[in-house]
Structures are given as C-alpha cells and as structure tokens.
C-alpha positions as CSV (number, residue, x, y, z in Angstrom):
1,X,-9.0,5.5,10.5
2,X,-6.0,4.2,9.3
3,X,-5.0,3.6,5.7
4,X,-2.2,1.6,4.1
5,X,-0.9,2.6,0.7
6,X,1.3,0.6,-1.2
7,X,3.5,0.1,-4.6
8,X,6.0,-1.5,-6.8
9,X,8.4,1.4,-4.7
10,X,8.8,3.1,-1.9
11,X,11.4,5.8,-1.7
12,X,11.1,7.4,1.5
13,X,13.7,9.8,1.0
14,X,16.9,11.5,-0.9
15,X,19.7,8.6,-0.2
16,X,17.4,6.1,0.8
17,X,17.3,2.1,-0.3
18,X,14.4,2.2,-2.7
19,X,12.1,-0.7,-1.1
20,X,10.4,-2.7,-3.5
21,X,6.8,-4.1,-2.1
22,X,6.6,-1.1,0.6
23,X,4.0,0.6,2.2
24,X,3.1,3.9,4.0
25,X,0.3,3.4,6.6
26,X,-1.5,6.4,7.1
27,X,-3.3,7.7,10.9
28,X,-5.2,10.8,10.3
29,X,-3.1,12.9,9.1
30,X,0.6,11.5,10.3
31,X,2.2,8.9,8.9
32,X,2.5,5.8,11.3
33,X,4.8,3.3,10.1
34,X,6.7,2.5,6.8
35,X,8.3,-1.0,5.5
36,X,7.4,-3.9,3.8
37,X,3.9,-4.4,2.8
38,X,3.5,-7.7,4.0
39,X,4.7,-7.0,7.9
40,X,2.4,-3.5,8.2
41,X,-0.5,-5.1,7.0
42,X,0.2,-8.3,9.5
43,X,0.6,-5.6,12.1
44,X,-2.5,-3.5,11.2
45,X,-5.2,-6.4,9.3
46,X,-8.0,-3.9,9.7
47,X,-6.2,-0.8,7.9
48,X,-8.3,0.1,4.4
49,X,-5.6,-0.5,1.8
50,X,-4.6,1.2,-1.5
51,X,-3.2,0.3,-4.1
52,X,-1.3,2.2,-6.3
53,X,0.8,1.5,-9.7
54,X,4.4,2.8,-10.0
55,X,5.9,4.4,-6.6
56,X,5.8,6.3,-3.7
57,X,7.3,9.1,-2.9
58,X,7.6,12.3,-0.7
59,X,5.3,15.1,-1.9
60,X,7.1,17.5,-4.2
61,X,8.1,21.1,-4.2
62,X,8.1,23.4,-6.3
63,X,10.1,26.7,-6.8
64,X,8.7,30.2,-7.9
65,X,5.3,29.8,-6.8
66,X,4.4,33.4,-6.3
67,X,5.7,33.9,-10.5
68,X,3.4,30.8,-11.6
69,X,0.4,32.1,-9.0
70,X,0.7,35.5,-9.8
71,X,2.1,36.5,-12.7
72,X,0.7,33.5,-14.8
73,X,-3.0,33.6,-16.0
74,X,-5.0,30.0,-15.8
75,X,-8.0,30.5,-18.5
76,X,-11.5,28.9,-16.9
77,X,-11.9,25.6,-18.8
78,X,-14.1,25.2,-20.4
79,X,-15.6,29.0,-20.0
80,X,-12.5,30.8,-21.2
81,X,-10.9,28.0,-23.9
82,X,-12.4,29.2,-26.9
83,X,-11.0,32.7,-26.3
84,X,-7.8,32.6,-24.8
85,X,-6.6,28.8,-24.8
86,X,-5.8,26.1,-22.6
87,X,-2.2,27.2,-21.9
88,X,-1.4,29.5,-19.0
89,X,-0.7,32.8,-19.6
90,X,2.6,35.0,-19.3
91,X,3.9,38.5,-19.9
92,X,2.7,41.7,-18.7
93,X,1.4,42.7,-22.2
94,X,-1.0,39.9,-22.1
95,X,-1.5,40.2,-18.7
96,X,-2.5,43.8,-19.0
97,X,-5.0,42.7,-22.0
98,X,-7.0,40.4,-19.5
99,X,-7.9,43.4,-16.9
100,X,-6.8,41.2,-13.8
101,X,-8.4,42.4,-11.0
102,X,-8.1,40.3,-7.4
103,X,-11.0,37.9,-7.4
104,X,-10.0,36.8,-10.8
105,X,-6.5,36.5,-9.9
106,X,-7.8,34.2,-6.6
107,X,-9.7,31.9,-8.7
108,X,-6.6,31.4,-11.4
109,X,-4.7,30.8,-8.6
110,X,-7.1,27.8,-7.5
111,X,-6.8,26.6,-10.9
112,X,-3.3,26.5,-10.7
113,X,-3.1,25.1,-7.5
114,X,-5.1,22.1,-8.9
115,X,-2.8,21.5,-12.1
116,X,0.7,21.2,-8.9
117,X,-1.6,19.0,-6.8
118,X,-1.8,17.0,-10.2
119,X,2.0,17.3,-10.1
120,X,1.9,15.6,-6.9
121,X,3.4,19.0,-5.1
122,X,2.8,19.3,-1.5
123,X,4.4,22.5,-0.8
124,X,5.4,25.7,-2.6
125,X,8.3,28.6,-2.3
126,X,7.6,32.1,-2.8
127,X,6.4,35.4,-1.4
128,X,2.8,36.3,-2.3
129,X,1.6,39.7,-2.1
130,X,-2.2,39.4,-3.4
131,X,-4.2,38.3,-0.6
132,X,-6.8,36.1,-2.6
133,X,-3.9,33.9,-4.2
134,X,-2.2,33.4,-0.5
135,X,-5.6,32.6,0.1
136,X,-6.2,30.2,-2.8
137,X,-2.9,28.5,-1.7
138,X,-3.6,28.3,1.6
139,X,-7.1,26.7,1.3
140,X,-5.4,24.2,-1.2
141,X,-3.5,22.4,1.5
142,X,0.1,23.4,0.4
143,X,2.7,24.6,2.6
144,X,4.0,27.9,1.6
145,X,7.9,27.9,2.3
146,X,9.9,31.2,1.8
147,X,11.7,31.5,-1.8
148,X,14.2,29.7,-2.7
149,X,16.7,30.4,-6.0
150,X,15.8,29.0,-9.3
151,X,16.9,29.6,-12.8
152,X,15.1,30.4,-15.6
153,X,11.0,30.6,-16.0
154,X,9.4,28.4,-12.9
155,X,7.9,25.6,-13.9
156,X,4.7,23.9,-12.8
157,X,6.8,20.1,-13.0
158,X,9.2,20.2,-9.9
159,X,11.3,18.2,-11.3
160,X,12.4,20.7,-14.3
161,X,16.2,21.8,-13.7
162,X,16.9,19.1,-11.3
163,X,20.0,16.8,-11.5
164,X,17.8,14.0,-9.6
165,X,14.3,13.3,-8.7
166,X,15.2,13.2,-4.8
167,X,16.0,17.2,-5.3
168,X,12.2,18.1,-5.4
169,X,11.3,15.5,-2.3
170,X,9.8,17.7,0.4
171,X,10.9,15.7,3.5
172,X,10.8,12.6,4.0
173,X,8.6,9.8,4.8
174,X,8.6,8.3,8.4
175,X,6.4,7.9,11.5
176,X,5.3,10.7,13.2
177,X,6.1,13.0,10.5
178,X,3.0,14.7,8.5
179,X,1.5,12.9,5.6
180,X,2.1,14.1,2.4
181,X,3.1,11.6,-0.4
182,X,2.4,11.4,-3.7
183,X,2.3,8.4,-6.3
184,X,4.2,8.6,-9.7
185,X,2.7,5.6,-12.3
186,X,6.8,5.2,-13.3
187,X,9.4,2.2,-12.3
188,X,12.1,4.1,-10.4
189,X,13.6,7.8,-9.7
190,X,15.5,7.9,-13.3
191,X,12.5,7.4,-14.9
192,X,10.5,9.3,-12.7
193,X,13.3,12.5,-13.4
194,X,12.6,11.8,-17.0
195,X,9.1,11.3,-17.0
196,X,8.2,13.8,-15.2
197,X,5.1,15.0,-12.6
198,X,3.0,14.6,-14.8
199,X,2.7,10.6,-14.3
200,X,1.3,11.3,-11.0
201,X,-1.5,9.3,-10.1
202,X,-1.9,10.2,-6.6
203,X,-1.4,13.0,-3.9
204,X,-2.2,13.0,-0.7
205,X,-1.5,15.9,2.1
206,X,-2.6,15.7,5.7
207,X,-3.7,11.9,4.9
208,X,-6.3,13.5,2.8
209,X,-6.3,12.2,-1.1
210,X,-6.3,15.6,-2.9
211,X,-5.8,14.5,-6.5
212,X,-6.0,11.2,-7.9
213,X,-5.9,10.3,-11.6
214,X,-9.2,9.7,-13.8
C-alpha cells in the first residue's frame, strides 16, 4: 500500500535544498519517490496521504545507547512513580539500590526505547552486553550501529552537542532507500537544533508509524 507524507519541509538530507511543500511516498517499507507534493500525488492519486505539521526529516541517531539502555534505570509509570520518580535513573549507587536483575533491565530498556522513538530516533550506537536490552532494542525497530565517540553523559535528544541538526540525520531520504523518517512540529533545522526531539510528532521505521504524538 503506498503512503504519501507530507509538510511545510522536507529535508532529505545533510546539504540538501530544504523543499517547502514536499512529500515522501512510502511502499512497504522503502521509500519510493520524494519531491514536490503536488507532482507525487498527480503521479500516485490513490496513495493514503498524511499530513503532518512542521517537517520532515531523516530518522535520528543517537549516541551512547548501551550507557542510556544499560546503565540508566526507566521507573514503570505509573507502577514505580510514586517511589522512585519519573526521571531516569543514573549512578551505580542507585543502581545497586534497585537490585537490577535481567528481566528488569529488558523491560527498562523497552521503556527507553519508547521515550528515543518519541525523539524520532531510528537507529542507535553502542555495544550491548545484556541480552534482554539487545533484545528490547532489537524488537523496537532500531538499528543498532557500532559506538561512535561522544562527550559528556549521552543523551536521549540526538541533537544534544551537535553544531547542526543535519549531524544526527541517519541517512538520507530517497527512493529505494529504507523508510525511516521522522516529523519535527518546528519551521526549519535552526529551530529544530534549538528545539529539540522533543517536538517530534511522528516516527516511522520500515514504513511502519511507531510513535506519533497524542
């Protein structure tokens, strides 16, 4: 079945001509054409269309995955609120407190793996060692790539430590290639590198919608 999404913006790529009005049209899960809204949905008058505020974009990536995955604690919400908080959890001290043991460890990781969808992240570097987070990860649709440098603690928004929003693009957006975008409810990259991931409203991986905004 094949999808069209659309925006105020496309950005298809680091370097490219942001296109105002442009569209992605989605077949299965590969992207099949990109350009102005108007001409694809000429070309394609049966595709399901979606519309979407702000602008398109390749998925993001984000760095130290396996420190965010497995050395940071995601409390059950709303099981585990009242006792520990909403904010993740850091430190060995306080990790040692919570008597991690691998299940629980696989289902923080879930949770986690649901607030970087949220951040419209498609794909994630690090080396994990505890089979139920690779697990967790892998089940979640993101691509595990090998680690890459960072400074400082990792954060769950890509886009923290970047010079420019096109430095957390994973890929780029063309036909043929897999389709994993993600939607950003901003006006361009500046504001989208000051914003930050949190103003996504959409992700989608394999043509799959994975997280979309309430």
């Amino acid at each position: 079945m094949l999808t069209l999404h659309t925006a105020e913006l496309l950005v298809t790529g680091p370097g490219s001509a942001p296109l105002p009005g442009g569209a992605v049209l989605v077949d299965g899960d590969r992207i099949a054409r990109t350009g102005p809204y108007e001409e694809v949905a000429a070309a394609h008058p049966h595709a399901r269309t979606r519309r979407w505020p702000g602008v398109i974009t390749p998925g993001l990536v984000v760095r130290g995955a396996d420190e965010l995955l497995e050395r940071t604690y995601y409390p059950d919400d709303p099981y585990e609120v009242t006792e520990l908080g909403a904010d993740p959890i850091r430190g060995a001290a306080a990790l040692q407190a919570l008597t991690m043991t691998e299940p629980r460890w696989g289902h923080s990781a879930r949770r986690g793996t649901q607030r970087l969808l949220a951040r419209g992240v498609v794909a994630v570097c690090g080396r994990f060692t505890i089979p139920a987070v690779r697990t967790a990860v892998s089940r979640s649709g993101l691509t595990i790539l090998p680690p890459a440098a960072y400074e400082g603690l990792p954060a769950l928004d890509p886009f923290a430590g970047r010079g420019a929003a096109a430095e957390a693009f994973h890929g780029i957006l063309e036909a043929g290639v897999p389709a994993r975008f993600a939607v950003f409810a901003v006006a361009d990259e500046a504001e989208l590198l000051e914003q930050g991931a949190t103003t996504c409203v959409a992700t989608v991986i394999g043509g799959r919608l994975l997280h979309r905004r309430r």
